[in-house]
N, C-alpha and C positions, 0 to 999 in steps of 0.2 A: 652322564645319565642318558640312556636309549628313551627315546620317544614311545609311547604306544600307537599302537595302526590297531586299525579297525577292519573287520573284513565287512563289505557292503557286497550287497545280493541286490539286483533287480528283479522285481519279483511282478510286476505288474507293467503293459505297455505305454509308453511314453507318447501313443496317437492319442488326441483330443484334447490333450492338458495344459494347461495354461503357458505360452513361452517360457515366461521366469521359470518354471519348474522344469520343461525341458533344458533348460541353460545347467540348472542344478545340478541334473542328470550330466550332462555334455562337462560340466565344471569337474564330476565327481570322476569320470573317464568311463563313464555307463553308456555301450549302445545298444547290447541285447539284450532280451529276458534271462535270468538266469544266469546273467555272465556276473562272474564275481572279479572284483577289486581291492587292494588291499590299499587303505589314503593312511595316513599320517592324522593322529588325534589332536587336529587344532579348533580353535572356538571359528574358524572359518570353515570350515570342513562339519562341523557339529551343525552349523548355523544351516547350511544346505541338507544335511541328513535329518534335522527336525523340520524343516518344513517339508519336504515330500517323506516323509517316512510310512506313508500308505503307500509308497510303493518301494520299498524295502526292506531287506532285512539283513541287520547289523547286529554283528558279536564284536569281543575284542578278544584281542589278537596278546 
């Protein structure tokens, strides 16, 4: 069985925001605006895209 990925969009900057959520970002392999990533659909990877998902945007893959 192939896993699903997700494509993740940083869409909003990572100055001002609480650590935890920069770590999310840094966890997810996000350092610019704009720059896209493709993760692996797991409930740890979910877990960090639903809490900062005001500053992303995610389709699947």
């Amino acid at each position: 069985m192939v896993a699903k990925k997700l494509s993740v969009m940083m869409t909003k900057s990572k100055n001002g925001r609480l650590k935890s959520h920069q770590q999310c970002l840094k966890g997810l392999g996000l350092h610019k605006i704009r720059q896209t990533v493709q993760v692996i659909d797991t409930p740890e990877n979910r877990g960090m895209i639903n809490k900062i998902a005001y500053m992303l945007k995610v389709e699947e893959i």
